[in-house]
C-alpha positions as CSV (number, residue, x, y, z in Angstrom):
1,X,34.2,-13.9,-31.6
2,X,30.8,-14.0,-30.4
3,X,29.8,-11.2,-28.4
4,X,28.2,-13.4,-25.6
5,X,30.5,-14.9,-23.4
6,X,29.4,-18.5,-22.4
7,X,29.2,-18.4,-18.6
8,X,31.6,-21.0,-16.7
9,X,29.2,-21.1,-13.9
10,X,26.5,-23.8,-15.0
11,X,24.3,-21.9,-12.1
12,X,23.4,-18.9,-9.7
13,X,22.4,-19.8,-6.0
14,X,19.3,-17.8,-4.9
15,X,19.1,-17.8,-1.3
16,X,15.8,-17.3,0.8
17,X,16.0,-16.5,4.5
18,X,19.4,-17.4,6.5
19,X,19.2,-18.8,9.6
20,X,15.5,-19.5,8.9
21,X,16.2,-22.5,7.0
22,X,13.8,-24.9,9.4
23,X,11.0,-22.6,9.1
24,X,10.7,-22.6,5.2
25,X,7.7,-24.6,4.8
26,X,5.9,-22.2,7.3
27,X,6.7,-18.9,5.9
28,X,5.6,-20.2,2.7
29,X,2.4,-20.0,3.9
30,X,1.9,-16.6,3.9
31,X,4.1,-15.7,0.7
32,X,1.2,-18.2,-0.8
33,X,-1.8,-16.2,0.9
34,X,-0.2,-13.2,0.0
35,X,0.1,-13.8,-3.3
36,X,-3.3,-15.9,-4.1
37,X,-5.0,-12.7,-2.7
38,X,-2.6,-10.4,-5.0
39,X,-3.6,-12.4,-8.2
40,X,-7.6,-13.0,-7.1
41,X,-8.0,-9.0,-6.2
42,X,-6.1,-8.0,-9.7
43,X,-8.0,-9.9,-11.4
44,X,-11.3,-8.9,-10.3
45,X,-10.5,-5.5,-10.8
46,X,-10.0,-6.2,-14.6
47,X,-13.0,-8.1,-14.5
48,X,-15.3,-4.9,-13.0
49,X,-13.5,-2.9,-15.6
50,X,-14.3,-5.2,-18.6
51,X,-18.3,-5.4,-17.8
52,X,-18.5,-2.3,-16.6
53,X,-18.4,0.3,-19.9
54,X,-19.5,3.3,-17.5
55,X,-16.3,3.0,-15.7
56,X,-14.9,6.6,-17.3
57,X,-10.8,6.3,-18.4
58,X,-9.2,6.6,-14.6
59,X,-10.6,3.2,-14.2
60,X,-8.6,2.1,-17.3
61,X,-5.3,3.7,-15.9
62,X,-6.3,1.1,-13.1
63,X,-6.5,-2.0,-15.4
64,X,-3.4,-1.3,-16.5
65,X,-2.1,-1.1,-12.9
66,X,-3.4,-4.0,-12.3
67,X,-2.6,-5.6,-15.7
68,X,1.4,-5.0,-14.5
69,X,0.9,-5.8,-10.8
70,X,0.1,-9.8,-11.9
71,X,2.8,-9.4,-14.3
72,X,5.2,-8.8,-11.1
73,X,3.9,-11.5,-9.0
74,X,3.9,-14.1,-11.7
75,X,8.1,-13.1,-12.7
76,X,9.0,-13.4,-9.0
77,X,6.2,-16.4,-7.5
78,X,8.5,-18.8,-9.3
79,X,11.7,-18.9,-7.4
80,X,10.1,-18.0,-4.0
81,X,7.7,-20.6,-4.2
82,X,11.4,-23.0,-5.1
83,X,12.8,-22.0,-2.6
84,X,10.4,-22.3,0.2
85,X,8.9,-25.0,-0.6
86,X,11.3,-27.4,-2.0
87,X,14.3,-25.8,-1.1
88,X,15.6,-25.5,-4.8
89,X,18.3,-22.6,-5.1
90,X,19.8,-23.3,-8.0
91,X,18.9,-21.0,-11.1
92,X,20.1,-21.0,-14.4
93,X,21.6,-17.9,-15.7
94,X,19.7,-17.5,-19.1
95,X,16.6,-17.9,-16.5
96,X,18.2,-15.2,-13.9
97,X,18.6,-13.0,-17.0
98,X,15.1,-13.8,-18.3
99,X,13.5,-13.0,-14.4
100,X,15.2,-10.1,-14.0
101,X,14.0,-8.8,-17.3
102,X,10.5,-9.0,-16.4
103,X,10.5,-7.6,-13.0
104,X,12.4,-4.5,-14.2
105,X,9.8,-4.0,-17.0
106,X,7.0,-4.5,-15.1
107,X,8.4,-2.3,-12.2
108,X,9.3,0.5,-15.5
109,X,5.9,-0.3,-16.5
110,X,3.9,0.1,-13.2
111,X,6.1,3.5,-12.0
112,X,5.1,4.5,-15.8
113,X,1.2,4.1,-15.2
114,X,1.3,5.8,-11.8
115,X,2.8,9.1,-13.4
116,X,0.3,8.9,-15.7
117,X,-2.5,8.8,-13.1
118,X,-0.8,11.7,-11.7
119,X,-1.8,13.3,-15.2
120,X,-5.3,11.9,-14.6
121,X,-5.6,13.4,-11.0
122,X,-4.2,17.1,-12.1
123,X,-6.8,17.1,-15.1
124,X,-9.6,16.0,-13.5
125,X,-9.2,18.8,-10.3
126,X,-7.9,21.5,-12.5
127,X,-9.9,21.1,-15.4
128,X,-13.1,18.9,-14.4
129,X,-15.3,19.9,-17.0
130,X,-13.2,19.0,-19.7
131,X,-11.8,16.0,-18.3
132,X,-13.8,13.4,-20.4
133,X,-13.2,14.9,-23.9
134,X,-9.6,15.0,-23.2
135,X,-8.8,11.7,-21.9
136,X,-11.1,10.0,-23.8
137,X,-10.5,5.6,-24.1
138,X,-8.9,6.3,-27.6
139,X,-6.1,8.6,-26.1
140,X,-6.0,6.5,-22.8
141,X,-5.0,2.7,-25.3
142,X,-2.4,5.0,-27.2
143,X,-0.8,6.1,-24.0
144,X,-1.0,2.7,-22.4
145,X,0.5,1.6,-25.6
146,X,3.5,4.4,-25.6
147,X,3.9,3.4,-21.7
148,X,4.5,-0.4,-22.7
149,X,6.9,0.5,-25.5
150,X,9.0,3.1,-23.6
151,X,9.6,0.5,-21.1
152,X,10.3,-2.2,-23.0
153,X,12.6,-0.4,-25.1
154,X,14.2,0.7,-21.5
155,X,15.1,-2.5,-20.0
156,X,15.5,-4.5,-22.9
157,X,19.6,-3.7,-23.0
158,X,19.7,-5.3,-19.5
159,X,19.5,-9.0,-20.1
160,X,21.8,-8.4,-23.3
161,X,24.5,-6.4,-21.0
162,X,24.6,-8.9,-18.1
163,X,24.5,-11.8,-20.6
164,X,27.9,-10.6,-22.3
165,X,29.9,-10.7,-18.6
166,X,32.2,-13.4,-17.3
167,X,30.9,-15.5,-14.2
168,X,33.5,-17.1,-12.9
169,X,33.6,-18.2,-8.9
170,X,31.0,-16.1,-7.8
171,X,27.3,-18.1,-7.6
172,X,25.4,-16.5,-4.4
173,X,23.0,-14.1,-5.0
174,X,21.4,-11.7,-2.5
175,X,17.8,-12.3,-3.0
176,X,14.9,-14.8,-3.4
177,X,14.5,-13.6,-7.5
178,X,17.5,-11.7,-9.5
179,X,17.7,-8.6,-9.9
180,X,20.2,-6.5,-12.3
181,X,22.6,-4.8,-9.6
182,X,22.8,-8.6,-7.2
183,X,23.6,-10.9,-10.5
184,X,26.4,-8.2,-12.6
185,X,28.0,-7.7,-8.8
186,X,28.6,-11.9,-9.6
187,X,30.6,-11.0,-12.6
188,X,34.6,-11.3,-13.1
189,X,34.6,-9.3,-15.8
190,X,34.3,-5.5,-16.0
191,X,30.9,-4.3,-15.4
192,X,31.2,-0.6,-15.8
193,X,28.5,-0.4,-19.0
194,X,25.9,-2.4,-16.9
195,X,26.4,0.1,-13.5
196,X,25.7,3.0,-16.1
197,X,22.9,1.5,-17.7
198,X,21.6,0.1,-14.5
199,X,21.9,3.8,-13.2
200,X,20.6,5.0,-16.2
201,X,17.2,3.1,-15.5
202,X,17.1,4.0,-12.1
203,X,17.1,7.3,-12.8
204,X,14.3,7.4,-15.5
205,X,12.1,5.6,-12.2
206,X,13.1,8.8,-10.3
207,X,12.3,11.2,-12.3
208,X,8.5,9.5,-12.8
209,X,8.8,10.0,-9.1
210,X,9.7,13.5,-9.4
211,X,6.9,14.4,-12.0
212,X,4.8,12.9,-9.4
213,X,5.6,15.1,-7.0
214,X,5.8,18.2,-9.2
215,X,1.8,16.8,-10.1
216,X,0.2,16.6,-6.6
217,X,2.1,20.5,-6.3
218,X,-0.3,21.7,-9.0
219,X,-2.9,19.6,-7.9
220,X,-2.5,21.4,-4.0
221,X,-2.3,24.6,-5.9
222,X,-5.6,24.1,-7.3
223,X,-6.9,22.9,-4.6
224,X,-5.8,25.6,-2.5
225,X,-7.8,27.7,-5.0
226,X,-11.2,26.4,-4.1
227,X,-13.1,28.7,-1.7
228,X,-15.3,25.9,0.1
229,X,-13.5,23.9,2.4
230,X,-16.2,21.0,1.3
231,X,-15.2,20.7,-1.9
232,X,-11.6,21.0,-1.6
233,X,-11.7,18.0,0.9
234,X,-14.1,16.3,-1.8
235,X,-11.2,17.3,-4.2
236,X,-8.2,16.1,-2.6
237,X,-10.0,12.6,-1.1
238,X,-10.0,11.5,-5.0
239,X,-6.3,11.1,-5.1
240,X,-5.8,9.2,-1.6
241,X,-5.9,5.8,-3.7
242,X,-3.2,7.3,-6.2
243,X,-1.3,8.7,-3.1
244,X,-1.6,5.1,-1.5
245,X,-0.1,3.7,-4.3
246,X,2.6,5.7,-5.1
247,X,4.1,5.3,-0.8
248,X,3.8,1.5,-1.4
249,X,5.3,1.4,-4.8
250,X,8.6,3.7,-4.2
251,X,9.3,3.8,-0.8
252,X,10.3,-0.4,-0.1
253,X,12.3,0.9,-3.7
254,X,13.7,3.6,-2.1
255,X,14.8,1.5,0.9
256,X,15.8,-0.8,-0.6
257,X,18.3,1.7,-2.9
258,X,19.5,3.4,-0.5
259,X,20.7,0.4,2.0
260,X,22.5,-1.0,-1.4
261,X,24.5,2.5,-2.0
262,X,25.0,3.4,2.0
263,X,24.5,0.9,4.7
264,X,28.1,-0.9,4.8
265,X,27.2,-3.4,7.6
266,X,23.5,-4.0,6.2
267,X,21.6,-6.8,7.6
268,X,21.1,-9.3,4.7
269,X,17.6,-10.8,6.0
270,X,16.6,-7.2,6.5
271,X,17.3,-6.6,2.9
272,X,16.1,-9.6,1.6
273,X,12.9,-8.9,3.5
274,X,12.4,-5.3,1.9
275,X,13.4,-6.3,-1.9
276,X,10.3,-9.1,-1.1
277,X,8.3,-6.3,0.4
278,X,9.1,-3.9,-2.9
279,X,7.8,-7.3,-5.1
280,X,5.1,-8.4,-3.2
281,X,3.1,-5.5,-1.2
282,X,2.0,-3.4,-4.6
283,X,0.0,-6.4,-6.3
284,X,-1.1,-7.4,-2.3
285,X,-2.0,-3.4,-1.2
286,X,-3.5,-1.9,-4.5
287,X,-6.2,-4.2,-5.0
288,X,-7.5,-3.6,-1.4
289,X,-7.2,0.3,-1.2
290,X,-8.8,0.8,-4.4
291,X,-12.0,-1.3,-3.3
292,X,-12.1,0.5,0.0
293,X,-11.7,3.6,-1.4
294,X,-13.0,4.0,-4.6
295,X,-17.0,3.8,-3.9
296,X,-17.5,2.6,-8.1
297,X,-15.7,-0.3,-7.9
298,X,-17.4,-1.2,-4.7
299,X,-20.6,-1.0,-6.3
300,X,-20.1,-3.1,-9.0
301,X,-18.7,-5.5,-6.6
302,X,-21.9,-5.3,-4.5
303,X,-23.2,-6.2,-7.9
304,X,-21.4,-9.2,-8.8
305,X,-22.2,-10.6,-5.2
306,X,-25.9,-9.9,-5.2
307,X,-26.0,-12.1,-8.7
308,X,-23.8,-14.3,-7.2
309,X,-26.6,-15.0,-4.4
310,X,-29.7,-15.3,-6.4
């Protein structure tokens, strides 16, 4: 016997906004904007990177961001855009499976590269003057390469454990894209090894977000050390981007968890609307605090328009 079950339901029913129905072609509107500005600002950040050599190796951290940021928008733009704009629901479940794969790796992936930066923050505060000869580019590709393999490896069982259910009756899912704990809540048969795993995963993302933390109390702690006041603001105003990042990456995540596990009479727009904010605001936000905040990029912008005009 095979150990994949063939599915008796043919499909999975996405649904968008209820009671919003009417107003579908408007709202994609903005889900369009948003995400046009997501994929133009993430890519001009690896473009400033790429012709840019002098950019030192936080700057490729950032790539990488960005790198997995248009990875996220292009695994859930799909089915939004189906749904909005021609009202199409219906979703295979080898496609579901397939979706839901890439948005977990890419979320693995980006909580992965924000730890790291955490890394990058602590070393360049604590340890300034060595900071370039230990993150050099070579060290920086292996670790973006260890990064991409950890978190394949870790959400690579979850297509393969929700493939090997039952579906039986159940077709509605909660959200505009799957995700693993909406589409094995669908199945008939027992789920127990994919609430584990799904844990499992979950977990892993927490405890980046715990190293995080436990990296920003060194980097206080150094801080903290510095006698002028100057230079520890100077100090601390290089990790406002990173800090940025890491409240628009985990806390729609956090939400978003913690309404699943707690809130018994949930509204389902409101969680609909937060598992679209936890997809879409990180490729949207990033791209914009970075330029504002980070005055290299800016110039190498300034650059690129001051060509652009002659």
């Amino acid at each position: 016997m095979s150990v994949f079950n063939n599915s008796e339901v043919q499909l999975f029913l996405l649904i968008g906004m209820p009671g919003l129905e009417h107003a579908y072609i408007w709202i994609s509107i903005p889900i369009c904007l948003m995400y046009m500005v997501a994929i133009m600002g993430n890519s001009s950040i690896l473009c400033n990177i790429k012709i840019e050599p002098s950019l030192h190796p936080m700057y490729y951290f950032l790539a990488m961001l960005a790198t997995f940021d248009l990875g996220l928008s292009f695994s859930s733009l799909p089915t939004m855009l189906r749904i909005f704009l021609f009202n199409a629901m219906g979703i295979s479940p080898n496609a579901c499976f397939a979706q839901e794969f890439f948005i977990h790796g890419f979320t693995v992936k980006e909580s992965s590269v924000l730890l790291v930066m955490s890394l990058d923050r602590f070393l360049a505060i604590h340890n300034p003057l060595r900071y370039s000869s230990l993150l050099t580019s070579k060290r920086v590709a292996k670790m973006g390469l260890i990064l991409a393999i950890r978190s394949i490896l870790l959400v690579l069982p979850l297509p393969f454990t929700l493939k090997r259910l039952k579906y039986c009756q159940k077709t509605l899912l909660s959200h505009s894209h799957c995700l693993h704990q909406d589409t094995m809540k669908l199945a008939c048969s027992d789920n127990k090894i994919n609430v584990i795993y799904g844990f499992f995963v979950a977990l892993c993302t927490m405890l980046d977000l715990a190293l995080i933390v436990l990296s920003y109390i060194l980097i206080l702690k150094t801080v903290l050390s510095i006698a002028s006041m100057a230079e520890r603001l100077k100090a601390l105003n290089t990790s406002v981007s990173h800090i940025c990042a890491v409240l628009i990456f985990y806390v729609p995540i956090i939400t978003l968890a913690a309404m699943h596990c707690s809130a018994k009479h949930k509204s389902p727009l409101t969680v609909i609307l937060i598992a679209d904010t936890f997809l879409s605001l990180p490729p949207l936000m990033n791209p914009i605090v970075y330029c504002i905040k980070t005055r290299q990029i800016r110039v190498v912008l300034g650059k690129l328009f001051s060509i652009d005009r002659r």
